[in-house]
Backbone as CSV, one residue per row, in Angstrom:
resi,resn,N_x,N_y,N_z,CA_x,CA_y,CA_z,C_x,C_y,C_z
1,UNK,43.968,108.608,84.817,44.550,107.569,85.623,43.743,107.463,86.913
2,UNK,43.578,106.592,87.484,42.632,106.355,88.356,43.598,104.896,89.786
3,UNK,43.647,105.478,90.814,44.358,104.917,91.636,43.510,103.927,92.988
4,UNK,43.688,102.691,92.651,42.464,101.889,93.620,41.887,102.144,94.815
5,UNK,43.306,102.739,95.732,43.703,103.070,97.277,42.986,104.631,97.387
6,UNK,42.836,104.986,95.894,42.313,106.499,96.823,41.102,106.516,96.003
7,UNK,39.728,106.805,97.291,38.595,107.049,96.654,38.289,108.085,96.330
8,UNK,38.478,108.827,95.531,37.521,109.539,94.505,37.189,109.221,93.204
9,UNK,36.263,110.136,92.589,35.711,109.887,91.073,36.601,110.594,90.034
10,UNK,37.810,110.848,90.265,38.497,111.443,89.342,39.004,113.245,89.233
11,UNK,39.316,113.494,88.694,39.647,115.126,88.898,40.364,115.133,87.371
12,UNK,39.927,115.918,86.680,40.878,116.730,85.351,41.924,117.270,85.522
13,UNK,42.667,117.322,84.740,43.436,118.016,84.507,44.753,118.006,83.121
14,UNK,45.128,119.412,83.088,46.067,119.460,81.831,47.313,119.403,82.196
15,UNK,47.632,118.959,80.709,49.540,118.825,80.775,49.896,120.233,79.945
16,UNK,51.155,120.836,80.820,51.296,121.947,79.532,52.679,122.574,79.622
17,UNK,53.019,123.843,78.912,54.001,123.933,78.900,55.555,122.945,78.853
18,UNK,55.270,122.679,77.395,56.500,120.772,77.571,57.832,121.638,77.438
19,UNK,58.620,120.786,78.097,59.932,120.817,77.307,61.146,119.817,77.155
20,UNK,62.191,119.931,76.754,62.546,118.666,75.959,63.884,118.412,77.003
21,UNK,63.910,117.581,77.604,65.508,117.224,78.664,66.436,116.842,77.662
22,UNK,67.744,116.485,78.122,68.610,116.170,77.387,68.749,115.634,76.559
23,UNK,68.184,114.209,77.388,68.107,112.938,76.838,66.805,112.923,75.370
24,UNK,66.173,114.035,75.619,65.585,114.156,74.501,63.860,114.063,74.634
25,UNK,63.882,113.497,75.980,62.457,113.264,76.297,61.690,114.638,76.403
26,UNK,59.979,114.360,76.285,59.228,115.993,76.484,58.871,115.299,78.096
27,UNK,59.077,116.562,78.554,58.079,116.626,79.789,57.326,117.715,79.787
28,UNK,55.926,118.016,80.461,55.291,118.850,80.631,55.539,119.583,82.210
29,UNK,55.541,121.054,82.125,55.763,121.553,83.194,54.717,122.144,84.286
30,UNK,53.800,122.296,83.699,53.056,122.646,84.794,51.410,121.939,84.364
31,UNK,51.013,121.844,85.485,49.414,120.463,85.166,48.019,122.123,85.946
32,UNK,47.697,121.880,85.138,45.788,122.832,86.029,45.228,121.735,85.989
33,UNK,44.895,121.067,87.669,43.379,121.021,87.924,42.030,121.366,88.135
34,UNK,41.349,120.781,88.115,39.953,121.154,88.170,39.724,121.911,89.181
35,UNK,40.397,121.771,90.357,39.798,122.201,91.937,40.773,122.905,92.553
36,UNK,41.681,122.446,91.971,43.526,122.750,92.935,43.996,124.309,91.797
37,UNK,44.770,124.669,92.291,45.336,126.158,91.653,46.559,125.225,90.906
38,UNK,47.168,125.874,90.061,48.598,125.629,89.383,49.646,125.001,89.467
39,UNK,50.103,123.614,89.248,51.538,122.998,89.788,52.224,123.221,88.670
40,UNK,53.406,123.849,88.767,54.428,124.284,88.024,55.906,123.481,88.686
41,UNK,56.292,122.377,87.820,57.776,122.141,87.782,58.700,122.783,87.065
42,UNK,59.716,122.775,88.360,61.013,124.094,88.459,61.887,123.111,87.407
43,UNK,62.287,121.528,88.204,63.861,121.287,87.407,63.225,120.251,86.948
44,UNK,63.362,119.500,85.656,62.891,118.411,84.797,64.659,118.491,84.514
45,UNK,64.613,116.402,84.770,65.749,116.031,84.151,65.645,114.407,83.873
46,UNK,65.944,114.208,82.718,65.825,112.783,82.086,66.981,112.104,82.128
47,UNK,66.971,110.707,82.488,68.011,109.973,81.933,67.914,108.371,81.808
48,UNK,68.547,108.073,81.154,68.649,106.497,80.078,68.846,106.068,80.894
């Protein structure tokens, strides 16, 4: 994904650790970037 307002050339990164909310949706919990250390989400919650 690439955002107009902010210049850079991009940065990697993974989706991982999914899990499934109520409603049934996956979310992924924690993303590794390329440059940045570990973001790990605590509370995932879905709704219709």
């Amino acid at each position: 994904m690439t955002v107009p307002s902010i210049k850079t050339l991009g940065v990697t990164a993974t989706w991982e650790d999914w899990t499934t909310a109520e409603s049934g949706i996956l979310f992924p919990t924690s993303h590794t970037f390329s440059s940045e250390p570990k973001l790990s989400i605590i509370t995932v919650k879905g709704y219709n």
